[in-house]
LUMNUDREN-597539 format. One record per residue: x, y, z of N, C-alpha, C in turn. Coordinates in steps of 0.001 Angstrom, whole numbers, plus 500000, padded with zeros to 6 digits. Example, Ala and Ser with C-alpha at 12.3 -4.5 7.8 and 13.67 -1.06 7.14 Angstrom:
513190494310507800512300495500507800513200496700507800 512850497750507080513670498940507140512900500030507870 
***
This chain:
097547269500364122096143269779364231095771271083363529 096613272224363505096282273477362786096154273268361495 096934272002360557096668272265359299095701271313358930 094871270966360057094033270077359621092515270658360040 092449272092360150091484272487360860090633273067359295 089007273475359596088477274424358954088066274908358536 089370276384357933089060277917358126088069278313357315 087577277608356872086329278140355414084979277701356174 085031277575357879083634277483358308083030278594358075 081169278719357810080719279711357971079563279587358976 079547280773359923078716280788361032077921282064360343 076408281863361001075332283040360386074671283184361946 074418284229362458073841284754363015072814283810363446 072114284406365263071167283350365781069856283919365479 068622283223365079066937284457364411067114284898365625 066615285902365176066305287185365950064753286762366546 063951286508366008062578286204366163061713284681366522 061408284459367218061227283078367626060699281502366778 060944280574366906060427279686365823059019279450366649 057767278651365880056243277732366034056820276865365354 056246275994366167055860274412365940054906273742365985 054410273053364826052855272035364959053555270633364348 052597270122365037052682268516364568051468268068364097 051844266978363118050902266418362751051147265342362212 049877264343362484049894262683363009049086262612362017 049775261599360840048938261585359696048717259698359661 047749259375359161047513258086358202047743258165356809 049001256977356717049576257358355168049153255418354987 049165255362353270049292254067352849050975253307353221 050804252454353079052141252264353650053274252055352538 053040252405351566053815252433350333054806253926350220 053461254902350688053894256027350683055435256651351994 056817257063351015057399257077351561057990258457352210 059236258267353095059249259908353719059542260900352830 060043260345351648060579261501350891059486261886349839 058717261311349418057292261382349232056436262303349951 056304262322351076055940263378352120056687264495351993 058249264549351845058879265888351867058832266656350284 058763265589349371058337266537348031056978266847347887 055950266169348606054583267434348707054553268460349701 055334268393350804056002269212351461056856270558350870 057792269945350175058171271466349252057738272014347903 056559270664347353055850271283346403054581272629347301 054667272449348352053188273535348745054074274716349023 055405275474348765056175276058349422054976277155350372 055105276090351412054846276855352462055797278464353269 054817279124353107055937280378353441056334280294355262 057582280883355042058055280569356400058339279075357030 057850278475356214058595276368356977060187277049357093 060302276566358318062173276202358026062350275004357947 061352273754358594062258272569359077061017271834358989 060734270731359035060516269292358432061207268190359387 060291267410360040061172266339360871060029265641361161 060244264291360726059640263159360835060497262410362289 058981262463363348059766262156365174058834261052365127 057571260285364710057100258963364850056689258256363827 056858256916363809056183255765362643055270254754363513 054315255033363431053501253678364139052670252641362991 052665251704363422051974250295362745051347249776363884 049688248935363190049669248080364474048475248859364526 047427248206365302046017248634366080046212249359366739 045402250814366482043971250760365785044148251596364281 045891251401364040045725251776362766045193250408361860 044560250941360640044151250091359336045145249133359047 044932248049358730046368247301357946046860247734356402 048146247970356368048029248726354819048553249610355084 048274250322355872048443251536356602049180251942357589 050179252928357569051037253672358809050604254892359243 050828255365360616050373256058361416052200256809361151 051726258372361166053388259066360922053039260266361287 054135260842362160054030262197362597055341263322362911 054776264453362032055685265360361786055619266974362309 056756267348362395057082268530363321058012269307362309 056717270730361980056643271622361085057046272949361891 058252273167361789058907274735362290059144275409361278 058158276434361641057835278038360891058651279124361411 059276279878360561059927281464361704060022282140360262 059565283186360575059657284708359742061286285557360276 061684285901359456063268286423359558062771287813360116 061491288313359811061374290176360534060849290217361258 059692288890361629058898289461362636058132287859363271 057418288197364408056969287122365026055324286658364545 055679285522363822054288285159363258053311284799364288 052189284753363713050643285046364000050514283715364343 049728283244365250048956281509365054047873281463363864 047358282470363783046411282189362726047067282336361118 048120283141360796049415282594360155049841281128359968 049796280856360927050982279168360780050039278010360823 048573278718361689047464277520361554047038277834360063 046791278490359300046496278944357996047503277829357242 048859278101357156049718277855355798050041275977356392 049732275513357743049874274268358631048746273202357497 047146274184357972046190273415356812046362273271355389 046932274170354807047148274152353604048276272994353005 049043272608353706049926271628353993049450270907354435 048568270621355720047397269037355499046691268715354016 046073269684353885045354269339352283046591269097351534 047358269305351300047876269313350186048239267291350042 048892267003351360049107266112351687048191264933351739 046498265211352047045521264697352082045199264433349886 045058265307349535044996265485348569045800264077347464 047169264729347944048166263961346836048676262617347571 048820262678348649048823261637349148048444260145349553 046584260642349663045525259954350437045964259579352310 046331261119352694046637260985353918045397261288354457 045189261021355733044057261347356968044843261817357992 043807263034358524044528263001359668044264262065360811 045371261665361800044775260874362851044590261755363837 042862261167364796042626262270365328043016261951366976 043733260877367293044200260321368660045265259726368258 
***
């Protein structure tokens, strides 16, 4: 078992400073795919995103036909200091538009 272990792991330190999280429940065409979402996602380089995670896919009434219901969970953390809500709600919208924009996403509002 020892020479099968390993030694070239690297461990980094736990943030010091806390992560935010928003979600958001979008209406996408249904063509449009997740990785599609994650390259307008890292085309807006949002400052401070760490993480990206697609947690629902819905189809089905009272979404549109054509159309998927999708929702994602956007974790922000600053390495020096503890961000602002009006920070993360700021760079959060800018990342709806962007998405609305290139996409033809909506947000869903229920």
């Amino acid at each position: 078992m020892l020479a099968r272990r390993n030694v070239a792991r690297s461990l980094k330190p736990l943030p010091q400073y806390p992560s935010v999280r928003r979600d958001a429940a979008l209406i996408l065409p249904e063509s449009v795919t997740h990785d599609a979402v994650l390259a307008v996602v890292k085309q807006a380089r949002a400052p401070h995103l760490e993480r990206v995670e697609l947690f629902d896919v819905f189809r089905g009434s009272p979404v549109p036909a054509g159309r998927k219901s999708v929702a994602y969970a956007f974790t922000y953390r600053a390495p020096d200091r503890t961000l602002t809500d009006a920070e993360v709600n700021g760079t959060q919208a800018q990342v709806v538009r962007r998405l609305e924009s290139q996409l033809a996403a909506t947000v869903r509002d229920a």
